[in-house]
C-alpha positions as CSV (number, residue, x, y, z in Angstrom):
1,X,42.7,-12.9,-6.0
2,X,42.6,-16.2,-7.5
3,X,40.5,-14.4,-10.6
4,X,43.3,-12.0,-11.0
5,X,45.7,-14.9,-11.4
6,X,43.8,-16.8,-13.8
7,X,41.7,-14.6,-15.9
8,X,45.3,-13.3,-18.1
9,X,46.2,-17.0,-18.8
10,X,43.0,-18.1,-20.2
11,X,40.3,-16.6,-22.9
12,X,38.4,-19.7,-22.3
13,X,37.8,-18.9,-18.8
14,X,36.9,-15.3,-19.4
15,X,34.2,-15.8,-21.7
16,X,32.7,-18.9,-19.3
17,X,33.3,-16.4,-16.4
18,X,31.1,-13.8,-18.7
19,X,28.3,-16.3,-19.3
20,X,28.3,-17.2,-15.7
21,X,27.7,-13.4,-14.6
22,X,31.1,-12.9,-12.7
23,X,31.0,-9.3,-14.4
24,X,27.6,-8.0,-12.6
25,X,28.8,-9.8,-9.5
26,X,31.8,-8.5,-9.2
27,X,30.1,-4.7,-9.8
28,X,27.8,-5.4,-7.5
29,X,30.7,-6.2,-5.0
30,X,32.8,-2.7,-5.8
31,X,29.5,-0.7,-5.7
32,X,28.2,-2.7,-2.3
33,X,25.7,-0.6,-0.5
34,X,23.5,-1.8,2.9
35,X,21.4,-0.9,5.4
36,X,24.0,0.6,8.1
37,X,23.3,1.5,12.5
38,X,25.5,3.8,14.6
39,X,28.4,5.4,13.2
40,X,29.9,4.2,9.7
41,X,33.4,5.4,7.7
42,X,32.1,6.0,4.0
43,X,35.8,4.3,3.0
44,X,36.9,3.4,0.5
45,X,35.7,6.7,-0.7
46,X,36.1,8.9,2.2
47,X,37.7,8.9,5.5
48,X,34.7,10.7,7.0
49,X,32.5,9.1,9.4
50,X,28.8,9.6,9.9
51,X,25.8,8.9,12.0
52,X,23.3,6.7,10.7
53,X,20.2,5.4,10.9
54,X,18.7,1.9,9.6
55,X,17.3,4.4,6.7
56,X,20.8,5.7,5.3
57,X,22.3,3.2,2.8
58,X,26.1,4.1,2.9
59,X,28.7,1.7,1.0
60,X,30.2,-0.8,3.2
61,X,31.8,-4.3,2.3
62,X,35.5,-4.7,0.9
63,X,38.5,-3.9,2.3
64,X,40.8,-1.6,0.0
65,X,42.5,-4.9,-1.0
66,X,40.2,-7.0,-1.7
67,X,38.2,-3.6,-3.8
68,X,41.7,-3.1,-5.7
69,X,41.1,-7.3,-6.6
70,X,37.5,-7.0,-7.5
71,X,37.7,-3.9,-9.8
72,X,41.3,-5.2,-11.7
73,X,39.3,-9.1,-12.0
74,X,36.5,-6.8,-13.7
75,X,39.2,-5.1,-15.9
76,X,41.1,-8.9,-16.8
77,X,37.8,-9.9,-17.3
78,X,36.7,-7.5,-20.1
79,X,40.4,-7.5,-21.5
80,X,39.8,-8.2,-25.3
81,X,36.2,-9.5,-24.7
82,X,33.9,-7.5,-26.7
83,X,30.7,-9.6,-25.3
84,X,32.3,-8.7,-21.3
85,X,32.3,-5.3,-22.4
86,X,28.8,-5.2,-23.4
87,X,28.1,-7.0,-19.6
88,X,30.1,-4.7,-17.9
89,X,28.5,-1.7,-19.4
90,X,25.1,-3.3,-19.1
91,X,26.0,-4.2,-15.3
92,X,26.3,-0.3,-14.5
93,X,29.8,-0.9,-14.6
94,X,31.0,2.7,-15.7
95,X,29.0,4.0,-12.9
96,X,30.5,2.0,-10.2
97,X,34.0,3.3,-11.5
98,X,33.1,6.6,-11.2
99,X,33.4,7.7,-7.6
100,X,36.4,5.4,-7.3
101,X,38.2,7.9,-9.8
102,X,39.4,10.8,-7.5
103,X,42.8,12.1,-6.9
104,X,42.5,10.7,-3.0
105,X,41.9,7.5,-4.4
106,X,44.7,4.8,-2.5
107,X,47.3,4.6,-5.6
108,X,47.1,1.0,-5.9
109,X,42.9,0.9,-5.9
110,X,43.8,4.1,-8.6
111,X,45.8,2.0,-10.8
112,X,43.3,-0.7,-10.9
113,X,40.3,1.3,-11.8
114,X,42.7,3.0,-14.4
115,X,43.4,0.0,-16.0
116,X,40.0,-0.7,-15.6
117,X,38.6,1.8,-17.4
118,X,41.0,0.8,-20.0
119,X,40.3,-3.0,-20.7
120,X,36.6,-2.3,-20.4
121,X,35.6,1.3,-21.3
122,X,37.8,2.5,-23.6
123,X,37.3,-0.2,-26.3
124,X,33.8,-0.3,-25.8
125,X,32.2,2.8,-28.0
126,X,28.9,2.2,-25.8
127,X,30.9,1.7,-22.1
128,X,33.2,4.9,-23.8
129,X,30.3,7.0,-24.4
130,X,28.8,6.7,-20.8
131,X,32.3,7.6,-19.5
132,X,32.2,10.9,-21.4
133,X,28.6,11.4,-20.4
134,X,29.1,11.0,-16.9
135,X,32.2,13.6,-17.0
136,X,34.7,10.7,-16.6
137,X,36.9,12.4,-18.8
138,X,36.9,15.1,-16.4
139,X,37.3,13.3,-13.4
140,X,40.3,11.1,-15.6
141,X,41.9,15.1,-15.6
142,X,41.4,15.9,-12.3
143,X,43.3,12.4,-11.2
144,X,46.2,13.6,-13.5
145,X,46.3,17.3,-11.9
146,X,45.8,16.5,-8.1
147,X,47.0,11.9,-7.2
148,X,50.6,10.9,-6.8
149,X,53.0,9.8,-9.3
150,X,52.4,6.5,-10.1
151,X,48.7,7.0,-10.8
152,X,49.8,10.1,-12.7
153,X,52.1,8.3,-15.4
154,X,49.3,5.6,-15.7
155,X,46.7,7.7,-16.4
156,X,48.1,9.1,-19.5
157,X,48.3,6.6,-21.6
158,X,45.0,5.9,-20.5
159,X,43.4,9.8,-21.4
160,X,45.7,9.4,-24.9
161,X,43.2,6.3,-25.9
162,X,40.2,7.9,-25.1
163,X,40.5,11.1,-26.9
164,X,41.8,8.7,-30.2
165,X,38.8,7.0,-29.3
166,X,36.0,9.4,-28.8
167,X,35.6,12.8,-30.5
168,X,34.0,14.4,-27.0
169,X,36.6,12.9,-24.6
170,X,38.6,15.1,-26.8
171,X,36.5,18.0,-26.0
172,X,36.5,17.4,-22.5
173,X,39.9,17.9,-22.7
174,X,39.6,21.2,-24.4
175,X,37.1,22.5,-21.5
176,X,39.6,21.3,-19.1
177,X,42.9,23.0,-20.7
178,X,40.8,26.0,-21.2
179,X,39.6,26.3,-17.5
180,X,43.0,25.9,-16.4
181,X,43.6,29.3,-18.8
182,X,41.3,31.5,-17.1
183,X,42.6,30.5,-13.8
């Protein structure tokens, strides 16, 4: 929380923050996997709760307001920092976004991986260009068509950039529109 406070105010502190490795910490944090006994709720992704055994890795870790902390620091972080960018997306950064990006997503953990994806992917041709690989784009459409409002209207502005951005975000796009079609 305190990063979230202090990362807007100073550039200075972002990049020292970047050389220090807050980005790959802070991904490593979001995308937090461990060994795991007895029965275990896959949240923040799901509600659903399954046996384990010491041989299932499940995610466990943050709470859903410390994750929504975590993944906007990572966004603040990368805000107009090409060389964060480039850590983020080296980091596996893109990929820990990706199964936070669903429509059941808690709205407020939704609008911080939105703006997420914005300050770090969507300036980024590299971090943009694992998105679209990864169907992000896709996933970005699904949000749109199935998460409540707020989400919704932030997410659009969001989808706008990447298709100015990216040539095959913009063809996502088409694939989706088209599905919808032959519904």
């Amino acid at each position: 929380h305190l990063l979230v406070a202090a990362l807007p105010l100073s550039p200075g502190l972002q990049a020292a923050a970047g050389e220090a490795g807050l980005a790959a910490q802070l991904i490593e944090l979001v995308a937090a996997i461990s060994y795991c006994a007895g029965p275990t709720s896959l949240a923040p992704f799901s509600t659903t709760v399954v046996p384990t055994t010491s041989a299932l890795r499940v995610p466990t870790g943050l709470t859903a307001n410390s994750m929504q902390a975590a993944v906007l620091a990572l966004g603040l972080l990368c805000a107009d920092q090409p060389v964060n960018q480039a850590r983020f997306g080296d980091a596996g950064g893109v990929a820990c976004l990706l199964p936070l990006i669903k429509p059941r997503t808690d709205a407020a953990l939704l609008h911080s991986v939105i703006e997420c994806i914005w300050s770090a992917v969507v300036p980024s041709a590299t971090n943009l260009s694992k998105l679209v690989q990864r169907e992000g784009v896709l996933l970005l459409l699904a949000v749109l068509e199935g998460a409540p409002f707020a989400p919704r209207a932030h997410v659009l502005p969001c989808l706008a950039d990447l298709v100015t951005s990216s040539p095959e975000a913009l063809e996502q796009c088409r694939e989706w529109h088209l599905s919808l079609i032959h519904i």
